[in-house]
Short mmCIF file of the C-alpha atoms (twelve columns), coordinates in Angstrom:
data_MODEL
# 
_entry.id   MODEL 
# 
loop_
_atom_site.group_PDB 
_atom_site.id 
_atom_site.type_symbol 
_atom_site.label_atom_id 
_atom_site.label_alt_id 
_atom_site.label_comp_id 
_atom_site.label_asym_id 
_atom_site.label_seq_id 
_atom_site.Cartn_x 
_atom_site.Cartn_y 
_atom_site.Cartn_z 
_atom_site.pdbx_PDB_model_num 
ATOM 1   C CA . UNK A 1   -169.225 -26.678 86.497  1 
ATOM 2   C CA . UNK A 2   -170.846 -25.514 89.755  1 
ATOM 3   C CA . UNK A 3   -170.054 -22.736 91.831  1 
ATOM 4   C CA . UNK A 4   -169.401 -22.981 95.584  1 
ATOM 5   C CA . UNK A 5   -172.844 -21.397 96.374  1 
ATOM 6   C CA . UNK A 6   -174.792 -23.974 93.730  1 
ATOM 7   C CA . UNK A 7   -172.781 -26.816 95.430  1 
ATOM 8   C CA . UNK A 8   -174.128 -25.901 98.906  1 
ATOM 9   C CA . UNK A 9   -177.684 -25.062 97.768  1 
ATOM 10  C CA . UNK A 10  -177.809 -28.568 96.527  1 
ATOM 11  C CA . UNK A 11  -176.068 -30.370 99.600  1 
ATOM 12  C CA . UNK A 12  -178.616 -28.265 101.968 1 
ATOM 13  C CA . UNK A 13  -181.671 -29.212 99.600  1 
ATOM 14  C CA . UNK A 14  -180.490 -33.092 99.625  1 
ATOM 15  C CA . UNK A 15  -179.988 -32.833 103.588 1 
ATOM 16  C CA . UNK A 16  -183.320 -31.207 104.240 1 
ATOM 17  C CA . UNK A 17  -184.961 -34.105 102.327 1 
ATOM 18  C CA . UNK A 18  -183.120 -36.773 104.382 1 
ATOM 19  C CA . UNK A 19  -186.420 -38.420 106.991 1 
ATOM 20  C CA . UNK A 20  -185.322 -38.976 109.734 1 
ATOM 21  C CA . UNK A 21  -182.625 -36.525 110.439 1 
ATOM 22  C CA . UNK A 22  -180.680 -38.962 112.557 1 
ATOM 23  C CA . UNK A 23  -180.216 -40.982 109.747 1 
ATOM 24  C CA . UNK A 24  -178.512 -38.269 108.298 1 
ATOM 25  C CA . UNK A 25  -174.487 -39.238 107.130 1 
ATOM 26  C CA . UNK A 26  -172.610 -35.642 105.659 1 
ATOM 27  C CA . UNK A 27  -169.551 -37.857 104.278 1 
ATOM 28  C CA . UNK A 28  -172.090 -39.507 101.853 1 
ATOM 29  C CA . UNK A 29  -173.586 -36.953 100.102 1 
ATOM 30  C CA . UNK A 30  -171.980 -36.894 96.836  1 
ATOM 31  C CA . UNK A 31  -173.186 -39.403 95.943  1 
ATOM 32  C CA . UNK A 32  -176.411 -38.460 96.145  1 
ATOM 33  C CA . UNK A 33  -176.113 -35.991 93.432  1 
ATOM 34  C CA . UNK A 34  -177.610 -38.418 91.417  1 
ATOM 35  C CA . UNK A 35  -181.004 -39.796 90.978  1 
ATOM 36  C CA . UNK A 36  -182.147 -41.491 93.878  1 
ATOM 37  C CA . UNK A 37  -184.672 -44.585 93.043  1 
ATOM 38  C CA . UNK A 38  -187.646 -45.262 95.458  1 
ATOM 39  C CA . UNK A 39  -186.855 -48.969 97.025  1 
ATOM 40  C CA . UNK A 40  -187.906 -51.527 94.325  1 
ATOM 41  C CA . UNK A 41  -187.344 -55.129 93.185  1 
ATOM 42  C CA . UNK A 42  -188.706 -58.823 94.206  1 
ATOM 43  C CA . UNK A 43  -187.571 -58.075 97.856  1 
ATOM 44  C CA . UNK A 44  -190.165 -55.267 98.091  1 
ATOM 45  C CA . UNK A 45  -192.554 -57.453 96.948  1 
ATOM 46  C CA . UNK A 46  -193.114 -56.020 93.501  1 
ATOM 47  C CA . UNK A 47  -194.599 -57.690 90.479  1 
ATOM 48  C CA . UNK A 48  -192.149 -58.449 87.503  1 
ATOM 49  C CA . UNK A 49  -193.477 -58.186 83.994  1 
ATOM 50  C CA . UNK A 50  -193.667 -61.121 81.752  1 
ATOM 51  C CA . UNK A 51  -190.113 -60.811 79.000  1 
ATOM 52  C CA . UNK A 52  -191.955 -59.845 75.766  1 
ATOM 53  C CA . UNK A 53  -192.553 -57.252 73.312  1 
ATOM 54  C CA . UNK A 54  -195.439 -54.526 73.782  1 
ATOM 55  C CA . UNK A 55  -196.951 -55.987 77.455  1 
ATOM 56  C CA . UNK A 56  -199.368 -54.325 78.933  1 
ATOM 57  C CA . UNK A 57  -200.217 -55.161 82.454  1 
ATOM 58  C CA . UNK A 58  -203.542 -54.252 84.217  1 
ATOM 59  C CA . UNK A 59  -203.767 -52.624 87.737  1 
ATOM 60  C CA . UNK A 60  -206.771 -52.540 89.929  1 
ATOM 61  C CA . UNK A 61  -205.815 -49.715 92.410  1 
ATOM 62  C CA . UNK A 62  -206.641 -49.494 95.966  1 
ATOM 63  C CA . UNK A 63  -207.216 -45.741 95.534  1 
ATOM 64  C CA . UNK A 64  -207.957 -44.555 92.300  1 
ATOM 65  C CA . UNK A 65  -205.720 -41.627 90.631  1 
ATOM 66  C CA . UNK A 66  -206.675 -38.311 89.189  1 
ATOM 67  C CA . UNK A 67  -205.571 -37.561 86.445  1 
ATOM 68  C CA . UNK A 68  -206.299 -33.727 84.565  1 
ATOM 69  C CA . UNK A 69  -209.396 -33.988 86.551  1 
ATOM 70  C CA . UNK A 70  -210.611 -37.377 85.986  1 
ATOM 71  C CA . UNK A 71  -210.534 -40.571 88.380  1 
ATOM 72  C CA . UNK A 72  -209.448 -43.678 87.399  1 
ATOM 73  C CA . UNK A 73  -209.314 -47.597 89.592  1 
ATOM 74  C CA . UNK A 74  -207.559 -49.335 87.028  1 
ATOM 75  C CA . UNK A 75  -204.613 -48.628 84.817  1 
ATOM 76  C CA . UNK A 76  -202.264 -50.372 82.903  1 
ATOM 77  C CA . UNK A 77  -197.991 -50.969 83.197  1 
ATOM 78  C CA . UNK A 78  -196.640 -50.600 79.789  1 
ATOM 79  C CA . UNK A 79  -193.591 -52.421 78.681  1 
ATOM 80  C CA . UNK A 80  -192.434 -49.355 76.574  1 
ATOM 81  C CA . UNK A 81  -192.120 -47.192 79.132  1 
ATOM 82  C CA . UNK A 82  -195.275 -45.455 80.233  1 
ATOM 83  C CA . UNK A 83  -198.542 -45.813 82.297  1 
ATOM 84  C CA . UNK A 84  -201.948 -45.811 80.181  1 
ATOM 85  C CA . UNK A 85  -205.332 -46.342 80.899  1 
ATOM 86  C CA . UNK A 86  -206.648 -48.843 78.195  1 
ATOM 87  C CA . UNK A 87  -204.995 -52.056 76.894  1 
ATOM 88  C CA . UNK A 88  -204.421 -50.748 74.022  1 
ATOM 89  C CA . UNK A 89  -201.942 -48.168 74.827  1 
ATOM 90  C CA . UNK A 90  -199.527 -51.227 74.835  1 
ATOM 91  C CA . UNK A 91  -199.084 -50.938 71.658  1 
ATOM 92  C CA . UNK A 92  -195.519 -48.591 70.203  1 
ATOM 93  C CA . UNK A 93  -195.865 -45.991 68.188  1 
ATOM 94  C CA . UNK A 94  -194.026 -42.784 67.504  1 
ATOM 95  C CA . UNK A 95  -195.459 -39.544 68.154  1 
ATOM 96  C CA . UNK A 96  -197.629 -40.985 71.242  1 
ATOM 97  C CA . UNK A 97  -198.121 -38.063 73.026  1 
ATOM 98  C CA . UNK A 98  -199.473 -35.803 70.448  1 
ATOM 99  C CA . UNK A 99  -201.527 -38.470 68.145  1 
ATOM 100 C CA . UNK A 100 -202.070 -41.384 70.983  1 
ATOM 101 C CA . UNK A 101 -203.849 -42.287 74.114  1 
ATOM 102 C CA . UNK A 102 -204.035 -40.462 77.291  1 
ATOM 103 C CA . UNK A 103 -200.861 -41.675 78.877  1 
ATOM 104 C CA . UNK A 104 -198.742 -40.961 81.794  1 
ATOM 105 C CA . UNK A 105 -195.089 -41.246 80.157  1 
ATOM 106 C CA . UNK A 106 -191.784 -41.136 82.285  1 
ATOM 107 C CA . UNK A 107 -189.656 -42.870 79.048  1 
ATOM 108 C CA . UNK A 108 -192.291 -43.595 75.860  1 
ATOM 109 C CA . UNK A 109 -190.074 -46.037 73.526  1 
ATOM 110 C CA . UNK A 110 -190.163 -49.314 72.461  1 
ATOM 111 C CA . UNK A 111 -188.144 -51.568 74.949  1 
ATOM 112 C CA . UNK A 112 -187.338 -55.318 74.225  1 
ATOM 113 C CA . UNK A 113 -187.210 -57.167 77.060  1 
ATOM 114 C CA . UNK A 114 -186.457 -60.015 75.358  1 
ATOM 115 C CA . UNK A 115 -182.883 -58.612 75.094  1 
ATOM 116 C CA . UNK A 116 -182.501 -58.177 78.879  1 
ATOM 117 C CA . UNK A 117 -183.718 -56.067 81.012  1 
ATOM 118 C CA . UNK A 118 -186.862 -56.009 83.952  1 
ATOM 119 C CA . UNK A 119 -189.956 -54.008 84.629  1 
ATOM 120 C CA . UNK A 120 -191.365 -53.830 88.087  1 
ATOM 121 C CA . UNK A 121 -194.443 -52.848 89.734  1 
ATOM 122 C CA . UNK A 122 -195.879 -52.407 92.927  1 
ATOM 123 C CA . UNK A 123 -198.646 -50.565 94.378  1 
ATOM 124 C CA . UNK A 124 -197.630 -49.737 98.253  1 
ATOM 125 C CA . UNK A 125 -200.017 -47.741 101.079 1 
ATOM 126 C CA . UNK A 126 -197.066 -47.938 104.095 1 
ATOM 127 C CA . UNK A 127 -193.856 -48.628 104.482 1 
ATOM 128 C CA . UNK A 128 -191.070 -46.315 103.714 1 
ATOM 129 C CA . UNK A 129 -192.496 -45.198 100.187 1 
ATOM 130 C CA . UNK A 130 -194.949 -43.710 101.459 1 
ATOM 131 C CA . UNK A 131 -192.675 -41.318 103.925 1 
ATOM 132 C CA . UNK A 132 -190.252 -40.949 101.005 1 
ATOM 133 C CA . UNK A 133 -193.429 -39.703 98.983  1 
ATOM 134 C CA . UNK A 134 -195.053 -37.331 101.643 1 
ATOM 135 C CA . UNK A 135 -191.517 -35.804 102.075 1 
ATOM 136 C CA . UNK A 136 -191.161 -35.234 98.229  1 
ATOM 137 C CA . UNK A 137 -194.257 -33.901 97.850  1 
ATOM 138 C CA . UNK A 138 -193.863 -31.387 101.425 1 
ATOM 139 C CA . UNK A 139 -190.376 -30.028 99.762  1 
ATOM 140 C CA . UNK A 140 -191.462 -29.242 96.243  1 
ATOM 141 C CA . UNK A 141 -195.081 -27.867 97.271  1 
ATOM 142 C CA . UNK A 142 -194.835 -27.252 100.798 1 
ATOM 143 C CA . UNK A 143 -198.163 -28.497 101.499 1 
ATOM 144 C CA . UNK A 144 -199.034 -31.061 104.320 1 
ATOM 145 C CA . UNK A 145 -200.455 -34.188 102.460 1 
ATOM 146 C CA . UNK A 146 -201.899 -37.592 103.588 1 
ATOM 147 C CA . UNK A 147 -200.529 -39.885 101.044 1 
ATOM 148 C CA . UNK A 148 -202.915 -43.278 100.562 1 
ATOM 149 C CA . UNK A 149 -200.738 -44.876 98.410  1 
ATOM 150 C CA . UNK A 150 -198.017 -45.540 95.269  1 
ATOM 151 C CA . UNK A 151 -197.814 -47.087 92.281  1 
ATOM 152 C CA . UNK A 152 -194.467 -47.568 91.416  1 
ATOM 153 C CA . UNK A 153 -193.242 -48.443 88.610  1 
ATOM 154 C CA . UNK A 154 -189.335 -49.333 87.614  1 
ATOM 155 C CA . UNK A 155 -187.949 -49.963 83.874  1 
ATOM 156 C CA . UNK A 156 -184.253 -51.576 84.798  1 
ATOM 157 C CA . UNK A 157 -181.572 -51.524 82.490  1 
ATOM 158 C CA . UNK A 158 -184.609 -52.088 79.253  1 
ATOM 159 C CA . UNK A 159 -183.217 -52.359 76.399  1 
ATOM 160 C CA . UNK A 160 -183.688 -51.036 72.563  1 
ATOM 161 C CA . UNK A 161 -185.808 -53.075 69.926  1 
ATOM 162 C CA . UNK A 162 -183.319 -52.254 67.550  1 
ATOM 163 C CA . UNK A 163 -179.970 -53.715 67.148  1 
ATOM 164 C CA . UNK A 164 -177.905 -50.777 67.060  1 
ATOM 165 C CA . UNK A 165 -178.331 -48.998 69.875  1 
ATOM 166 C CA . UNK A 166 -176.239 -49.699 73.073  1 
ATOM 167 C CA . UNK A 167 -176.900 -48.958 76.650  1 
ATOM 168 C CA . UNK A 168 -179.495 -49.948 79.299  1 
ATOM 169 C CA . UNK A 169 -182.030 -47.179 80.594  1 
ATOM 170 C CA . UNK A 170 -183.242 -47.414 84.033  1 
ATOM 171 C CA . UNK A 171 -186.696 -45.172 84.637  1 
ATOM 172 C CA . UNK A 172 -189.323 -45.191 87.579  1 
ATOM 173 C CA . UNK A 173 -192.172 -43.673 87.840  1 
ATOM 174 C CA . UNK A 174 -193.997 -42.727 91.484  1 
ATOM 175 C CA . UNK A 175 -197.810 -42.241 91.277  1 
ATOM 176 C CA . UNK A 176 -198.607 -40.819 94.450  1 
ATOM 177 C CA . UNK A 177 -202.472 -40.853 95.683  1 
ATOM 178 C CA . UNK A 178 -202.829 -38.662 98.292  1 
ATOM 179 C CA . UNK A 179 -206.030 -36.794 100.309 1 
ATOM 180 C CA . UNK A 180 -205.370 -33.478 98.608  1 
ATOM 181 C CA . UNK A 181 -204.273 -34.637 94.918  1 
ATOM 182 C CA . UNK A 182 -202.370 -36.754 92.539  1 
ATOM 183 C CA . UNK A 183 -198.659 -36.263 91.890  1 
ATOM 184 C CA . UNK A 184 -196.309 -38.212 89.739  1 
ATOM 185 C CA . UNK A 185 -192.595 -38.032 90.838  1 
ATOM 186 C CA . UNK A 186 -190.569 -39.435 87.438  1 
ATOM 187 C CA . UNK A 187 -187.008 -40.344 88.388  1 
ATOM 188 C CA . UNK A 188 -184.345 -40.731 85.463  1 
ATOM 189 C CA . UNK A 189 -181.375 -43.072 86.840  1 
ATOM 190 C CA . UNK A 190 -180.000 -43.561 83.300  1 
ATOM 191 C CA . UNK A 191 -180.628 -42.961 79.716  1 
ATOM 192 C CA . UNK A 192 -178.132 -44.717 77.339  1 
ATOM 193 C CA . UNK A 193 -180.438 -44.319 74.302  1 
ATOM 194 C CA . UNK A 194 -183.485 -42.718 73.131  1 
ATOM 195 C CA . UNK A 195 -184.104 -43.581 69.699  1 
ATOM 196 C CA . UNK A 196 -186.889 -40.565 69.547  1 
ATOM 197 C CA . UNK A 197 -188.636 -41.687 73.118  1 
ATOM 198 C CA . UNK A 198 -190.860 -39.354 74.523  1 
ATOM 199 C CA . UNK A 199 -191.698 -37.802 77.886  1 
ATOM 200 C CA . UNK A 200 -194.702 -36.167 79.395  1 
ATOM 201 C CA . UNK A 201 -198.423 -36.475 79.772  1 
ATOM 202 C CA . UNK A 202 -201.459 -36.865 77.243  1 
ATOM 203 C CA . UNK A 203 -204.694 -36.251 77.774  1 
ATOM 204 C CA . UNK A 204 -205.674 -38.564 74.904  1 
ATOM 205 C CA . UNK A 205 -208.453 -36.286 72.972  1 
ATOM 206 C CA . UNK A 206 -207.050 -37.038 69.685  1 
ATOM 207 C CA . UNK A 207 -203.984 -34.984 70.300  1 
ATOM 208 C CA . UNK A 208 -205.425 -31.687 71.467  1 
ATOM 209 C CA . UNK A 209 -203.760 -31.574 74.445  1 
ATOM 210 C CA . UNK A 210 -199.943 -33.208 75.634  1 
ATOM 211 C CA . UNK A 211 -197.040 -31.709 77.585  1 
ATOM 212 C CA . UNK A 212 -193.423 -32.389 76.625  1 
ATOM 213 C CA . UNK A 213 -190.813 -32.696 78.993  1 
ATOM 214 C CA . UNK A 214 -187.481 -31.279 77.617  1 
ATOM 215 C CA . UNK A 215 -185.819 -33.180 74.631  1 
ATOM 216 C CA . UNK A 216 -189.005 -35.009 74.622  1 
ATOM 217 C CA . UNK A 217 -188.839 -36.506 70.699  1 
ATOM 218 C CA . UNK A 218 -185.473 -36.130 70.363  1 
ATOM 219 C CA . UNK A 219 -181.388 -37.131 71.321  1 
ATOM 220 C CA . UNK A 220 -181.656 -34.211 74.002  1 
ATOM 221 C CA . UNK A 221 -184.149 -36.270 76.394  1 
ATOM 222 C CA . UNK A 222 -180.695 -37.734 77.449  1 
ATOM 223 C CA . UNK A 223 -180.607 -35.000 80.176  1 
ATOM 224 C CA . UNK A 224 -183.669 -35.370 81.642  1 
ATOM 225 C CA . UNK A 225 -181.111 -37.212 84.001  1 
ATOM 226 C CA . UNK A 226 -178.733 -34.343 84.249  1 
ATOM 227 C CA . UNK A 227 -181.773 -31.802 84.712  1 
ATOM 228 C CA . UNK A 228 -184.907 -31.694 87.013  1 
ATOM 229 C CA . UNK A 229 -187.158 -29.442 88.736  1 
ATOM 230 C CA . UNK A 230 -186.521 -30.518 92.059  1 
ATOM 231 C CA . UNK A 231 -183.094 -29.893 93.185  1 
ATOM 232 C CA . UNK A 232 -181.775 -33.129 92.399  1 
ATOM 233 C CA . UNK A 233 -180.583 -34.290 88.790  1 
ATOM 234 C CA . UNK A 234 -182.736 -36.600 86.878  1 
ATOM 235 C CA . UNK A 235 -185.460 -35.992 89.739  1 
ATOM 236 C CA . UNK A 236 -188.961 -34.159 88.419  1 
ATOM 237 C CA . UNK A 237 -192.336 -33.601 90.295  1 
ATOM 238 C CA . UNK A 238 -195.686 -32.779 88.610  1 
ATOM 239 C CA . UNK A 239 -199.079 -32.584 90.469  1 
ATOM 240 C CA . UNK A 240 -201.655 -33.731 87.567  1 
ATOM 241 C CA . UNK A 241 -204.738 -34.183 89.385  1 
ATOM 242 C CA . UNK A 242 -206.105 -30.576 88.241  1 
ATOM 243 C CA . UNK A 243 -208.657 -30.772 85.299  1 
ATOM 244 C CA . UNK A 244 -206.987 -27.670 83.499  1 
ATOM 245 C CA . UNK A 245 -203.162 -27.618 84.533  1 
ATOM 246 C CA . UNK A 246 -199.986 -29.313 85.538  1 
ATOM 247 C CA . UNK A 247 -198.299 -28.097 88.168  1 
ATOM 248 C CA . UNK A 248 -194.717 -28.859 88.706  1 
ATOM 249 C CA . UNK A 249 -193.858 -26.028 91.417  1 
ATOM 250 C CA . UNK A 250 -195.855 -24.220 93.966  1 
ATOM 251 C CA . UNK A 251 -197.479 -20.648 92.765  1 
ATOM 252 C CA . UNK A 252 -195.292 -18.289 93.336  1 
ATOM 253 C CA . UNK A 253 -191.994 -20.342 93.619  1 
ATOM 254 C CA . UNK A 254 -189.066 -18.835 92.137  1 
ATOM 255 C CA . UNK A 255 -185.465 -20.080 91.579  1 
ATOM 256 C CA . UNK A 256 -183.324 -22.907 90.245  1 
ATOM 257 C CA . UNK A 257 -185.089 -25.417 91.747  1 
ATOM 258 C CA . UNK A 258 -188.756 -24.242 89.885  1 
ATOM 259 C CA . UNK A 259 -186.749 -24.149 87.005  1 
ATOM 260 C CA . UNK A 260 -187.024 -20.135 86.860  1 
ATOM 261 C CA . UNK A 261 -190.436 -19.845 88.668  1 
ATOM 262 C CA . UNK A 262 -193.478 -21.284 89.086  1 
ATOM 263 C CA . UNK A 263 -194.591 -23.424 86.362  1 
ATOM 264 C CA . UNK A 264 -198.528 -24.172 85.935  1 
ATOM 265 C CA . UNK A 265 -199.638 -24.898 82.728  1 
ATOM 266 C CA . UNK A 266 -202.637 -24.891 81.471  1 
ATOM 267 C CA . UNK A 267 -204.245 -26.859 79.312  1 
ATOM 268 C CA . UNK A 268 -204.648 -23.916 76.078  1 
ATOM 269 C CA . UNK A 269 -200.559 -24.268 77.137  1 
ATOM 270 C CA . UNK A 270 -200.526 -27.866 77.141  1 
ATOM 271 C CA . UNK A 271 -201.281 -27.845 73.299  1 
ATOM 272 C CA . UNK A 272 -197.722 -27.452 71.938  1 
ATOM 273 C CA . UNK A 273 -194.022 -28.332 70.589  1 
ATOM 274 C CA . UNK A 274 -191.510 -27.253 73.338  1 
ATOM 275 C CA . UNK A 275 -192.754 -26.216 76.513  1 
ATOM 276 C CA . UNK A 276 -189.229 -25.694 77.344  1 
ATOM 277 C CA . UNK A 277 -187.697 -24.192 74.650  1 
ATOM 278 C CA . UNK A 278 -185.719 -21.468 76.747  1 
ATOM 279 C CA . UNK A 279 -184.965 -24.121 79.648  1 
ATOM 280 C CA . UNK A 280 -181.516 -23.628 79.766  1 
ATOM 281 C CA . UNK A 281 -181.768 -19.900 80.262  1 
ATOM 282 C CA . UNK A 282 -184.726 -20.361 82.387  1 
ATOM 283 C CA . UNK A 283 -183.262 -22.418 85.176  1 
ATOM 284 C CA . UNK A 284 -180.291 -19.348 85.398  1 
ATOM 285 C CA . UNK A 285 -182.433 -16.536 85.908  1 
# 
C-alpha cells in the first residue's frame, strides 16, 4: 500500500508530465496511475498487421535508429512481440535474448493472432507523439532533445498460441529518434499471461551480450506493469543508442523513480541472468 508521501510524489510526477499545463484536470488523476498508451489505432493512421502466425513486417525509416552504437534504416515489426532487424527474427523461439538475434523486445512470446487480437504500427515525425516523446524523454533525463521521429508499435489484447492460457496482453513500444540519441519508451498496459516471454534488448553476437528486464523468462514479468523506472507503473525508459551501455536514468539520479539510482550498464554488465535481482529492495532505498 502507499504512503501519503509516495501518493503525492506520484500525483506531482504525473502532473509535471501533463503538456500543456492548461490541459491539466486534478479530479482525473487516478486514473492515471496506470500505464498510459501513446495515441494508436487506424484513426492515427497506423498500419495493422496481417492475422497470422510468426509475421514479420519490414520498415523503411525516415530516420534511422541507433541502436548499442550502430545505425539502422530498416527494421522489422514482429508479430511475437518485439522489434528485430532481419526477417528472420520473425521466427519464435525460447531463450531469444540470450541465444537469438539482436532484438529490441518490449513482450518476446509467441502471439496468435489468429485467435484475436491486433498489432499496429506507425512511424510519426509531428503530431502529438512527438511532444508526448520529447516530454518523456526531458523528465527521465532532463536533457533538451529534438525528437525526428517514432516508431510505434502496439500489441492489443494478442493472444497465446497455446490453448490454455487466458487473458489478452496489450504492449507498445516507442522508438524515439531524436538529434542527441535513441530511446525506447516500453509501456506495459496489461499482461494476462506470459508463458516464459521475455523482455529486454540483444545485441545479437551469438548471445554474448542481452539485458533482462525484471521477471524477464519467467511468471514474474507480470509486473513489469505494476513496476517501472519512470514514476508511472508499467512505464520504462531506456536510451540505447550508446555502443557500450544502456541507460535507463540520468548519471547521478537517485530515488524511486531510478529505481535506487542511476542505472547504466555496460555491456561486460549486459552479459548476464538477472540484472535485477535485488529490484525490490533497490527501488526502497
Amino acid at each position: 500500500m502507499q504512503s501519503s508521501d509516495q501518493h503525492s510524489s506520484i500525483v506531482q510526477r504525473l502532473i509535471k508530465r501533463q503538456a500543456p499545463e492548461k490541459e491539466i484536470n486534478i479530479q482525473v488523476t487516478a486514473p492515471l496511475f496506470t500505464a498510459r498508451l501513446y495515441d494508436y489505432g487506424r484513426t492515427e493512421g497506423d498500419t495493422l498487421m496481417p492475422s497470422a502466425l510468426d509475421v514479420g513486417q519490414r520498415v523503411d525509416l525516415t530516420n534511422p535508429i541507433t541502436f548499442l552504437g550502430e545505425k539502422h534504416s530498416e527494421v522489422y515489426v514482429l508479430s511475437n512481440g518485439a522489434i528485430g532487424f532481419s526477417q528472420s527474427s520473425r521466427n519464435y523461439k525460447p531463450n531469444i535474448l540470450r541465444t537469438g538475434p539482436k532484438l529490441i523486445a518490449p513482450l518476446w512470446n509467441r502471439n496468435d493472432m489468429r485467435k484475436g487480437g491486433q498489432i499496429f504500427y506507425r512511424e510519426a515525425s509531428d503530431g502529438r507523439i512527438i511532444e508526448r516523446a520529447k516530454s518523456e524523454i526531458r523528465y527521465q533525463y532532463e536533457v533538451d532533445v529534438k525528437p525526428l521521429s517514432v516508431l510505434l508499435v502496439t500489441w492489443e489484447k494478442v493472444k497465446s498460441v497455446s490453448n490454455d492460457q487466458n487473458g489478452a496482453n496489450t504492449v507498445q513500444v516507442a522508438l524515439i529518434v531524436t538529434d542527441n540519441g535513441t530511446f525506447a519508451n516500453f509501456i506495459y498496459k496489461s499482461i494476462d499471461w506470459s508463458q516464459g516471454a521475455e523482455a529486454g534488448f540483444s545485441k545479437g553476437d551469438n548471445g554474448q551480450y542481452f539485458y533482462s528486464l525484471p521477471g524477464s523468462g519467467s511468471d514474474g514479468i507480470a509486473n513489469l506493469k505494476e513496476t517501472g523506472n519512470t514514476g508511472i507503473p508499467g512505464e520504462w525508459m531506456f536510451q540505447i543508442d550508446q555502443p557500450d551501455r544502456i541507460m535507463r536514468c540520468k548519471p547521478g539520479t537517485k530515488g524511486d523513480t531510478c529505481d535506487g539510482g542511476a542505472k547504466i550498464f555496460t555491456l561486460t554488465e549486459l552479459k548476464h541472468v538477472e540484472p535485477y535481482k535485488n529490484y525490490e529492495q533497490e527501488r526502497k532505498k
